[in-house]
C-alpha positions in Angstrom: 81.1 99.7 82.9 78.7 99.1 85.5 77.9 101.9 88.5 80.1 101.7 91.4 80.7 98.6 93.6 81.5 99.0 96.9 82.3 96.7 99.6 79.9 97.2 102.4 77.4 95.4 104.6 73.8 96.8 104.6 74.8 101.1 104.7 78.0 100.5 106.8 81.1 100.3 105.0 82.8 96.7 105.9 86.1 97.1 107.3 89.0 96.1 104.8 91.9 94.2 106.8 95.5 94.4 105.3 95.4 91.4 103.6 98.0 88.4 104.0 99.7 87.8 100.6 97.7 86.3 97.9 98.3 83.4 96.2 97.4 83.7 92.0 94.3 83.6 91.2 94.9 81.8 87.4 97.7 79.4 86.2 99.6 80.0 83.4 100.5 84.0 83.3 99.3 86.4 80.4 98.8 84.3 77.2 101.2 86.6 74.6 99.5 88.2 72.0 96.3 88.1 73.9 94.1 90.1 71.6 91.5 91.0 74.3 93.2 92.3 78.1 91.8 92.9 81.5 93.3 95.9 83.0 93.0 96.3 86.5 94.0 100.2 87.2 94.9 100.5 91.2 94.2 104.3 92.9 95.3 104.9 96.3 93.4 107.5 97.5 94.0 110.3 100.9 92.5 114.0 100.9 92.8 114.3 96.4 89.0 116.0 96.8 90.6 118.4 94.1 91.7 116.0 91.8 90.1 112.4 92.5 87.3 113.1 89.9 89.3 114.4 86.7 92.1 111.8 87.6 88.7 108.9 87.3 88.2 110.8 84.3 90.9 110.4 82.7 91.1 107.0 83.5 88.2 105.8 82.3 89.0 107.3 79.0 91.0 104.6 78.6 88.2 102.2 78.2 85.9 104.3 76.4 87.2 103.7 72.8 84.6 101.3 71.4 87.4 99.4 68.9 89.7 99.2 72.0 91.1 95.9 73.2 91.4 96.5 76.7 88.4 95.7 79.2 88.7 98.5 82.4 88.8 98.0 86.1 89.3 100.5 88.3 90.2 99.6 92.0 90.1 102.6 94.2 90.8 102.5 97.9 89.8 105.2 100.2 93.0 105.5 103.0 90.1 107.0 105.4 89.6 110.5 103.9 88.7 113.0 106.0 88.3 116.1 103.1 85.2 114.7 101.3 87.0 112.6 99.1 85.0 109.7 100.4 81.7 111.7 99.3 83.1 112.3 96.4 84.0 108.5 95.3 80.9 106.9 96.9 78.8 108.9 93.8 81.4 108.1 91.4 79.9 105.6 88.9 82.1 102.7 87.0 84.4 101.5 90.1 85.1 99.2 92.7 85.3 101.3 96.0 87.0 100.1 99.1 87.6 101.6 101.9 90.0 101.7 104.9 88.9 102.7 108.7 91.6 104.3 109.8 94.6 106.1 108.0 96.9 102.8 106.9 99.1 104.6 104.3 99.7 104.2 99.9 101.5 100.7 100.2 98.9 99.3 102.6 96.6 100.8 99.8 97.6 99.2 97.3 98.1 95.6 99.0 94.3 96.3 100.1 93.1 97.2 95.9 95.6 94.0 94.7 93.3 91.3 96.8 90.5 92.7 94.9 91.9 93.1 90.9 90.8 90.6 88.4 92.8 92.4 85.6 95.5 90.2 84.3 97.6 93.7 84.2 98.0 95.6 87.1 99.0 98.8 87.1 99.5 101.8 89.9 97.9 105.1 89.2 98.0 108.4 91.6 95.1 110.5 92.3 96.7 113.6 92.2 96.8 114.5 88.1 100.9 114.0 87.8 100.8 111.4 85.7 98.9 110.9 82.4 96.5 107.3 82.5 97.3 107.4 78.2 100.7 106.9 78.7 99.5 103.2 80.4 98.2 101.9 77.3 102.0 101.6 76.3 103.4 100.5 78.8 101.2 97.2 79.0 102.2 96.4 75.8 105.0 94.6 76.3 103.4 92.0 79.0 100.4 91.8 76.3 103.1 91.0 74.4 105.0 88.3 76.5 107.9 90.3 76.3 108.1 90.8 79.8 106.2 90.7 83.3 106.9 94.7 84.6 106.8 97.6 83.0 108.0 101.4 84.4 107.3 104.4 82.9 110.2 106.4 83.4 110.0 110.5 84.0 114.2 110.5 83.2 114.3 108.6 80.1 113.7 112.2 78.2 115.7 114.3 80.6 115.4 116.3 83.7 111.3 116.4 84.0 110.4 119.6 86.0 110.6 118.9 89.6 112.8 120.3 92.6 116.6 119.8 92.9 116.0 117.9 96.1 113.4 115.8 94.8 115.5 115.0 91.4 118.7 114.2 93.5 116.9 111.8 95.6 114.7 109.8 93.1 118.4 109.6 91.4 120.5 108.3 94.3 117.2 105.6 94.6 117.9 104.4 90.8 121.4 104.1 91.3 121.1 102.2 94.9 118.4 99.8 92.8 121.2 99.1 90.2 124.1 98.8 92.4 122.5 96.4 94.5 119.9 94.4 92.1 121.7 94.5 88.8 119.8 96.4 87.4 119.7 99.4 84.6 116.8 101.7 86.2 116.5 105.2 85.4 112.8 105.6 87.8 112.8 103.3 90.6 110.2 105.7 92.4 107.9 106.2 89.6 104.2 105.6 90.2 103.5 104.3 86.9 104.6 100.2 87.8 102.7 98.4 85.7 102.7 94.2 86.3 101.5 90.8 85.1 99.0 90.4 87.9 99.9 86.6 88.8 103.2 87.8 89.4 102.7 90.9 91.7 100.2 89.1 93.8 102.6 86.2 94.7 104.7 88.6 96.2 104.8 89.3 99.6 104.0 92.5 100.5 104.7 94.2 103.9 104.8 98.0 103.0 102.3 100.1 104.8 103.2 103.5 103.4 105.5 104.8 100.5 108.1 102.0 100.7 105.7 100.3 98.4 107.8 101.3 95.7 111.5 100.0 97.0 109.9 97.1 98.3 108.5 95.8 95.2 111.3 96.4 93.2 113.8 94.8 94.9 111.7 91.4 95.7 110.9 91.6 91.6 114.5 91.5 90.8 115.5 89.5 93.6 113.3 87.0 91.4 115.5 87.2 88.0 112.4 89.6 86.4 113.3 91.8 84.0 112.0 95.2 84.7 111.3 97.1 80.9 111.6 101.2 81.0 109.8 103.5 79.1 109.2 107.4 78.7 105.9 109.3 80.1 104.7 112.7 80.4 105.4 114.3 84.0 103.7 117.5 85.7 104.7 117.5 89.2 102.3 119.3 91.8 103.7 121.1 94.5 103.7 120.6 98.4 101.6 123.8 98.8 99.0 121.7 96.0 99.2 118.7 98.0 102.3 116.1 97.3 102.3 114.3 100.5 105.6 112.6 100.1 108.6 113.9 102.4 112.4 113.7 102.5 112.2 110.9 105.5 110.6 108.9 103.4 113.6 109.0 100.8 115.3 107.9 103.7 113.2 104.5 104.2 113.2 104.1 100.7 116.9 103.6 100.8 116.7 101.2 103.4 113.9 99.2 102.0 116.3 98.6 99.3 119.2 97.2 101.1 117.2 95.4 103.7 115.0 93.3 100.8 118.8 92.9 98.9 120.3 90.8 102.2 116.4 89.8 103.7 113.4 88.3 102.0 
């Protein structure tokens, strides 16, 4: 891959407005069996300066394999660090780096890195080293496929991963809101690992600013008829005292962002 690209004018970083929604950028979806793929790997990043550079690591691992089929883009957007994390990415080579002026949040993030993918897979990866980038490789095997248009990987779908009681109860009351209300058999609606047919997620339109990214997409994928495929990954949450940012009110908007989108557009 080439060195870094970053979107800037002259040595000031350009300002990167929330975008509106965008329209696809090709006709026609993911050609099945494709035998070459463009995956576009989306990093939201705030204050990771621990973990930013082995999770780019590990990502770009997934390129690296010279009889591999999949070509690598990594879209990472800087959500206005202020622990050197933005040091940190502007030296890191093989990337497109964009960054935010002010503090907008993980959905706004991630509407910011979709404007800017040219994968024809999308797929949602955290900075923060819970998750493992091999277990992505799977999962877009099924669009690659033309089996379906979004893929989870599930942390429930080989039991009780190792995370706090409060934290399990809650990203279980969100699968089962997701299925009452959508129809649908979900076992992770909160997971990180979303994985989509890019002409699909970037016709949708995205509001979310901070973690209601995940209810919000789910339920305006469904809402659409889209079948959403499941399948089992590796899991090692961090703790708050390492850094998870997420809180118990935002379990709360997550439940609403699910039954507003079921009676709103």
């Amino acid at each position: 891959m080439a060195m870094g690209t970053e979107w800037e004018t002259g040595a000031v970083a350009t300002t990167v407005p929330l975008p509106a929604p965008v329209e696809p950028a090709r006709q026609g979806g993911l050609a099945p069996g494709a035998c070459r793929v463009k995956l576009t790997v989306v990093i939201p990043v705030y204050n990771e300066r621990e973990t930013i550079q082995e999770a780019l690591r590990r990502v770009r691992a997934l390129g690296e394999d010279p009889a591999g089929d999949v070509d690598l883009e990594i879209v990472v957007v800087d959500d206005c660090s202020g622990d050197g994390s933005r040091e940190i990415l502007a030296r890191e080579p093989g990337i497109v780096l964009l960054r935010h002026p002010e503090n907008r949040g993980k959905g706004a993030s991630i509407r910011t890195a979709l404007a800017h993918a040219s994968g024809e897979i999308v797929a949602v990866q955290d900075a923060d080293l819970e998750y493992d980038p091999r277990d992505l490789l799977r999962l877009i095997e099924p669009i690659r496929r033309g089996e379906a248009k979004v893929v989870y990987g599930s942390r429930f779908l080989r039991g009780r991963p190792k995370m706090q009681l409060p934290n399990y109860i809650c990203n279980r009351l969100l699968a089962l809101t997701a299925n009452v209300l959508y129809g649908a058999r979900l076992t992770d609606e909160a997971t990180c690992y979303k994985v989509f047919e890019a002409d699909l997620v970037r016709s949708i339109p995205l509001t979310c600013r901070r973690f209601e990214f995940c209810p919000e997409v789910t339920a305006k994928v469904l809402k659409r008829g889209e079948r959403i495929l499941e399948f089992p990954i590796t899991y090692d949450p961090r703790t708050y005292d390492s850094g998870k940012k997420i809180r118990w009110q935002d379990g709360v908007v997550a439940l609403w962002t699910l039954l507003k989108y079921r009676f709103v557009k």
